[in-house]
C-alpha positions as CSV (number, residue, x, y, z in Angstrom):
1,X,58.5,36.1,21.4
2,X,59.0,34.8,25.0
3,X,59.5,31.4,25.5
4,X,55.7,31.1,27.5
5,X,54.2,32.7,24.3
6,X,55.5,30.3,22.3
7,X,54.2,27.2,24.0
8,X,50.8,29.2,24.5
9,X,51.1,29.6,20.7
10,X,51.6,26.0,19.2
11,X,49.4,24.9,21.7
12,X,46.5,27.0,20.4
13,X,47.4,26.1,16.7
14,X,47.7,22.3,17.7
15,X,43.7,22.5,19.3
16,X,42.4,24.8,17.5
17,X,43.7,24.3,13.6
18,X,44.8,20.4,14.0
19,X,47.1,21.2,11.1
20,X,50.3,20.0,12.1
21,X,51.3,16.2,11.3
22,X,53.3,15.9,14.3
23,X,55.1,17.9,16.9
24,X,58.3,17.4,15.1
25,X,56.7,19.1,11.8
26,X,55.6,21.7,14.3
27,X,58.8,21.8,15.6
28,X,60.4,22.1,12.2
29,X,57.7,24.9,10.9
30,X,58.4,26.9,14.4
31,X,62.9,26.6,14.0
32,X,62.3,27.9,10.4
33,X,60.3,30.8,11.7
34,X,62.5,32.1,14.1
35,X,65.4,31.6,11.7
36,X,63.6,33.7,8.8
37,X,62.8,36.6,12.0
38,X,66.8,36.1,12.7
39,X,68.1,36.9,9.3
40,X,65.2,39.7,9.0
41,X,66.6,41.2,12.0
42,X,70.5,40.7,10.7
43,X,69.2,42.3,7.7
44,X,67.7,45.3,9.0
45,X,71.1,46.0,11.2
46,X,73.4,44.8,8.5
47,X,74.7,49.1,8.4
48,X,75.7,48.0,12.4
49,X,77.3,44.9,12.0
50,X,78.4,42.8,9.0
51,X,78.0,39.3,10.3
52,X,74.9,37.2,11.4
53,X,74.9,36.2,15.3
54,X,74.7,32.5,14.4
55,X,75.7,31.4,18.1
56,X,71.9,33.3,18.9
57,X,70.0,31.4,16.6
58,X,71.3,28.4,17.5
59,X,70.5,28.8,21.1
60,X,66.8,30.0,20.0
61,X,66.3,26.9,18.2
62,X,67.3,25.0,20.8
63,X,64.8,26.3,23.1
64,X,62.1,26.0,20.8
65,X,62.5,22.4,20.3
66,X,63.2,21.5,24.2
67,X,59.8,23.6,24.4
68,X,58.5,21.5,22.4
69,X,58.9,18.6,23.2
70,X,58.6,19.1,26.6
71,X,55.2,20.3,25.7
72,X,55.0,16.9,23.6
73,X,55.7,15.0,26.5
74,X,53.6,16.9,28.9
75,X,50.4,16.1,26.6
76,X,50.9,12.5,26.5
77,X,51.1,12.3,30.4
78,X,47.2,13.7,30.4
79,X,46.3,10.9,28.2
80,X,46.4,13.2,24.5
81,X,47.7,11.4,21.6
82,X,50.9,14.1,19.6
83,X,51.0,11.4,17.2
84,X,49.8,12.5,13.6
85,X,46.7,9.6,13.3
86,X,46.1,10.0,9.3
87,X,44.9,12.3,6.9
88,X,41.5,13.2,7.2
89,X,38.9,12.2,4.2
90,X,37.3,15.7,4.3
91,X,39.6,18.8,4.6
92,X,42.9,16.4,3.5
93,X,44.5,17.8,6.8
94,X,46.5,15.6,9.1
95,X,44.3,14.0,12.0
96,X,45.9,15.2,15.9
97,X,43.9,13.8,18.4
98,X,40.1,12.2,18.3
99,X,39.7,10.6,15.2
100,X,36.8,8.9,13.5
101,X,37.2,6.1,11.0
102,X,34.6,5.3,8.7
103,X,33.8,4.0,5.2
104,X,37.6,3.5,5.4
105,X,38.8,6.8,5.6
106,X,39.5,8.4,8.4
107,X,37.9,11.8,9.7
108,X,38.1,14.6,12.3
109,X,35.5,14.2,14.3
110,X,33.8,17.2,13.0
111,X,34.2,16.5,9.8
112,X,32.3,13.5,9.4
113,X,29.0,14.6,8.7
114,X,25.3,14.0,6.7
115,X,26.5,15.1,2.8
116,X,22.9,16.7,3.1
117,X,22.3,18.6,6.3
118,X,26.1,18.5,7.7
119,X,25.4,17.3,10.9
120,X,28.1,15.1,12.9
121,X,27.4,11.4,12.7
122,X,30.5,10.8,15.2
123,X,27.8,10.1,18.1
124,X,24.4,9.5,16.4
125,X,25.7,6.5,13.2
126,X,24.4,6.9,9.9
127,X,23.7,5.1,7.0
128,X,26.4,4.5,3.0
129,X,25.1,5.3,-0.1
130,X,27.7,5.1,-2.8
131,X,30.5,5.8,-0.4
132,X,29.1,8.6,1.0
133,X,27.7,8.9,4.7
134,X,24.0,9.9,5.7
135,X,22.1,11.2,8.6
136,X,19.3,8.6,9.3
137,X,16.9,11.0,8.3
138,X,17.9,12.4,5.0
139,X,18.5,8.8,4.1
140,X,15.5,7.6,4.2
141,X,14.1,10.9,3.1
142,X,16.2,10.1,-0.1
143,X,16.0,6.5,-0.7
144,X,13.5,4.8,1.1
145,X,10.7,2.9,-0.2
146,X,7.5,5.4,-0.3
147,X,4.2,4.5,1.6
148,X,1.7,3.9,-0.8
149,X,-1.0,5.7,1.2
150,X,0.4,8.6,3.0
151,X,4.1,9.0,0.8
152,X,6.1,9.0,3.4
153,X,9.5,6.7,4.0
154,X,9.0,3.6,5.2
155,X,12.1,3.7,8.0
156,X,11.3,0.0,9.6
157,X,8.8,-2.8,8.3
158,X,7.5,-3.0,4.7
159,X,4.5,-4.5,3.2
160,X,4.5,-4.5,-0.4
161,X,0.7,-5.2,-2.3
162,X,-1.1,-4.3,-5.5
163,X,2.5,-3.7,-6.9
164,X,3.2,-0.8,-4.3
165,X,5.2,-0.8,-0.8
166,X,2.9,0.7,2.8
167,X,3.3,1.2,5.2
168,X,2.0,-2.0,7.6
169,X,-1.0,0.4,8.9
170,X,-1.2,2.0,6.2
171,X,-2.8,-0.8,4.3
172,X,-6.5,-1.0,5.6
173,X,-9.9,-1.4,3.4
174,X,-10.3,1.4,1.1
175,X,-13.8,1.4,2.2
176,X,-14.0,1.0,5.7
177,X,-10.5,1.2,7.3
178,X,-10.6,-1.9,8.6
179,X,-6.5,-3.0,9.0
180,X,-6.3,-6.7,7.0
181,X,-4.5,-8.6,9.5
182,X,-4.5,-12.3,8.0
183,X,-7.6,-11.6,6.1
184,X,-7.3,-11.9,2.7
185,X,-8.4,-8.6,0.7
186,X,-9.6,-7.9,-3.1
187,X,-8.8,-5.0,-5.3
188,X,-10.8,-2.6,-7.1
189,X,-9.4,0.1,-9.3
190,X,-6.0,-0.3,-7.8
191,X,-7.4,0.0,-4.0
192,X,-7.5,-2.9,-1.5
193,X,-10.8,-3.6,0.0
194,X,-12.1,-5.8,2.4
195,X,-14.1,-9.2,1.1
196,X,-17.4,-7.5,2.7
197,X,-17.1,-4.5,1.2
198,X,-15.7,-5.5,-2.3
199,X,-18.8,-8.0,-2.4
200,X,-21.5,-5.5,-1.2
201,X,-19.8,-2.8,-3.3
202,X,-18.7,-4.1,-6.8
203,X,-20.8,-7.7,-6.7
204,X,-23.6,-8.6,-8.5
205,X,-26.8,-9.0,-6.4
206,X,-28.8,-11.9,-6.8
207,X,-32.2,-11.2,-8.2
208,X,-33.8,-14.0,-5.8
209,X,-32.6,-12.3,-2.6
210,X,-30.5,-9.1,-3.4
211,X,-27.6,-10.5,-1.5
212,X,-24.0,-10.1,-3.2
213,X,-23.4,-13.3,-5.5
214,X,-19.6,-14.5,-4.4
215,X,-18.9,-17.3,-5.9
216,X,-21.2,-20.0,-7.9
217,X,-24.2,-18.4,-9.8
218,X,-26.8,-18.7,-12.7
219,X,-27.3,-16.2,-15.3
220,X,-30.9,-16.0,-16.6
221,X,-34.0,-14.7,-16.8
222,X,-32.2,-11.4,-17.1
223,X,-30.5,-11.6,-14.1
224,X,-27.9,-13.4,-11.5
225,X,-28.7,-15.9,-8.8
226,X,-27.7,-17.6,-6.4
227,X,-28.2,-21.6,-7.5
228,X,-30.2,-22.4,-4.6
229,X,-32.3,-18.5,-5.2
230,X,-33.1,-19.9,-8.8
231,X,-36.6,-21.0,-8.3
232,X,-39.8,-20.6,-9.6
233,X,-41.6,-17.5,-8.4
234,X,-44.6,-18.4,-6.9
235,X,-44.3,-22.3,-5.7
236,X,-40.6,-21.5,-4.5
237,X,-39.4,-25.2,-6.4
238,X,-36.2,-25.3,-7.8
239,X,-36.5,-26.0,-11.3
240,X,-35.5,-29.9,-11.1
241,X,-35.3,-31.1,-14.7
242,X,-33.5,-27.4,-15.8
243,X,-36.9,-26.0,-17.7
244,X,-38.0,-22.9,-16.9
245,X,-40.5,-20.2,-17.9
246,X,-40.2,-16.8,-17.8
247,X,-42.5,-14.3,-18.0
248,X,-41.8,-10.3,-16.7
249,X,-38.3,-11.2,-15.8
250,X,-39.5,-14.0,-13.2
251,X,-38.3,-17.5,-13.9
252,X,-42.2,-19.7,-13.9
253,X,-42.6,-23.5,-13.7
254,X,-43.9,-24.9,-16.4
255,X,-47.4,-24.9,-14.1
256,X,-47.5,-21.5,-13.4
257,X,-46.4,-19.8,-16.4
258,X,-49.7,-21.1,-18.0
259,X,-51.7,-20.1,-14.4
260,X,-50.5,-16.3,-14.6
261,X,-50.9,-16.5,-18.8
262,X,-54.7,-17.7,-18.2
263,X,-54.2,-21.4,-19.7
264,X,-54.4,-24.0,-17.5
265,X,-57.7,-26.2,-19.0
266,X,-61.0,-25.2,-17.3
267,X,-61.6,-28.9,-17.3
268,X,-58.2,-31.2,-15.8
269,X,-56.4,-27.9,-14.6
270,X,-53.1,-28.6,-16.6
271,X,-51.4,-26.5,-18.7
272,X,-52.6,-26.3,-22.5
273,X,-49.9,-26.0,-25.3
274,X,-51.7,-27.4,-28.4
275,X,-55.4,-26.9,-29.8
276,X,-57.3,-25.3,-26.9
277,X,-61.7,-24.2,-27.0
278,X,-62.2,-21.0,-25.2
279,X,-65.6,-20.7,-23.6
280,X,-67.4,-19.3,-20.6
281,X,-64.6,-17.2,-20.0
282,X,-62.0,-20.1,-19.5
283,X,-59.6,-22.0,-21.8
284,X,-60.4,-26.0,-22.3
285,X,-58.7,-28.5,-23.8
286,X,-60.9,-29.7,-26.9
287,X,-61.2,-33.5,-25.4
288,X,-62.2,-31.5,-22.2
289,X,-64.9,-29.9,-22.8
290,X,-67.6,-31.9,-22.2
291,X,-71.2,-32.3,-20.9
292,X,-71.5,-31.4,-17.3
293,X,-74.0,-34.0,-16.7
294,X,-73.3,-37.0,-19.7
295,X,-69.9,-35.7,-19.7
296,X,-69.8,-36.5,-23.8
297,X,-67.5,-33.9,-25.6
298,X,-69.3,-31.0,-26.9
299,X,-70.0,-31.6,-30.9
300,X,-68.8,-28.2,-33.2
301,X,-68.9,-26.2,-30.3
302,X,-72.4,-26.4,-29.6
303,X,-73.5,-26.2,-25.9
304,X,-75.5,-24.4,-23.5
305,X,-74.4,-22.7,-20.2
306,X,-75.8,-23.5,-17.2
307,X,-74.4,-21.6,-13.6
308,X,-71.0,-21.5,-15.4
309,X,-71.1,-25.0,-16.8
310,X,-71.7,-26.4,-20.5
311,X,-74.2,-28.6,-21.1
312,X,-75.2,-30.6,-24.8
313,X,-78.5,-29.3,-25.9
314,X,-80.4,-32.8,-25.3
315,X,-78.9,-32.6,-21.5
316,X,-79.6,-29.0,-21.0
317,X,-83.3,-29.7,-22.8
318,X,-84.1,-32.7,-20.1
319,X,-82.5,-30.9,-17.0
320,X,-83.3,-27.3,-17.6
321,X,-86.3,-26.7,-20.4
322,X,-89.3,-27.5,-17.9
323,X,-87.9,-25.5,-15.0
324,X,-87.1,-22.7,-17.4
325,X,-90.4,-22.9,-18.4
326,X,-92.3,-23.2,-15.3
327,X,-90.1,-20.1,-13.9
């Protein structure tokens, strides 16, 4: 081996293989070389000559280390660093050169990579998960929060709701997709909803006006109302002293429970809830159902009917009999 090939030779193995600590190591690897190819060569012409050429070796080695370190000395003139920087965390080889240090280790450059997809984080950073390094995106792929909605990592802000991390718009009515903002939003079934939509969804209506009942209500008449819908049916007035009637699932005042039931008194008009008299087609009460004309209460029941009113016999008689008869 020329002196040229040898300096093209551990100048290869120092770029290419990085495997030498220092050019002294090299140096040392190199002499030892050429001093086993020495004594192989003695060997093999030991029938010639019974004695080594020492004085050669010696003068090979020589040249190989002033080659070297020439070499040495040439490299750190153009700025490249011969001394051995560490041993590197990955291939446990000595570091000649670039070096990365991270985590604190220290790596050839091309050795520090993603544990997951191997790519070099030397340029692009990367993220620690129990001392070992991670591309940004097989990190969070890995151990990121999950979005709620769509599963996906959540790589920058987090909302967390309904026991459950999203995705910032990613959390929007289940209903209508309307994003929250600063409203505030109920659930249903584990889903967020809007206030609109949770009330005209999942609310009871209000049996006065069929609008969703939100917050204070009544419960009766076999329904739900709105206080100010609980009134009575047909004279629209709220039920003041808290009595109502009901009657088909309407909530009646006192009043017109007895109207639509047929017994208000044919004579005062007011509701009748004792002893009542029914008679020409009407309901009376029995101190009101007198004499049209003496207006005397009818004895046992006994009247006469004239155009729809009662009359005693002795008022009918005097009013009615010589008419009748003339007719």
């Amino acid at each position: 081996m020329t002196v040229s090939t040898a300096a093209k030779y551990c100048l290869f193995w120092i770029n290419q293989d990085r495997k030498c600590v220092s050019f002294k190591h090299l140096q040392q690897q190199c002499v030892e070389s050429k001093t086993e190819g020495a004594d192989r060569v003695d060997s093999e012409s030991s029938g010639r000559s019974s004695a080594p050429k020492a004085s050669t070796v010696s003068r090979k080695t020589d040249t190989i280390d002033d080659l070297l370190g020439g070499l040495s000395s040439d490299l750190e003139k153009i700025g490249v660093d011969t001394a051995a920087k560490g041993q590197c965390a990955l291939c446990k080889k000595c570091i000649v050169g670039k070096i990365i240090t991270a985590l604190g280790e220290v790596w050839h450059p091309e050795h520090f990579v993603c544990v997951v997809c191997k790519t070099e984080l030397s340029s692009t950073g990367f993220f620690e998960r129990d001392g070992r390094p991670y591309c940004n995106k097989d990190y969070h792929q890995l151990f990121s929060h999950r979005c709620a909605y769509c599963k996906g990592p959540i790589l920058h802000k987090i909302l967390t709701a309904l026991d459950q991390t999203w995705h910032p718009e990613h959390f929007f009515c289940a209903h209508c997709g309307g994003l929250f903002g600063s409203e505030d939003f109920l659930e249903k079934d584990g889903k967020p909803y809007c206030c609109k939509d949770f009330y005209h969804l999942f609310a009871p209506k209000c049996s006065g006006c069929g609008e969703a009942v939100r917050e204070n209500y009544l419960s009766a008449a076999k329904g739900t109302w709105h206080p100010e819908c609980f009134v009575c049916s047909d004279c629209l007035k709220p039920f003041t002293d808290g009595n109502f009637m009901e009657l088909d699932g309407r909530p009646l005042c006192f009043y017109h429970f007895h109207s639509r039931q047929g017994t208000l008194c044919g004579g005062c008009g007011q509701p009748i809830t004792g002893r009542c008299i029914s008679a020409l087609g009407r309901t009376f009460h029995p101190e009101h159902f007198v004499c049209a004309f003496c207006l005397q209460q009818v004895r046992q029941g006994i009247y006469k009917e004239q155009k729809g009113k009662p009359y005693c016999p002795t008022c009918f008689d005097k009013l009615f009999v010589g008419e009748l008869g003339a007719a």
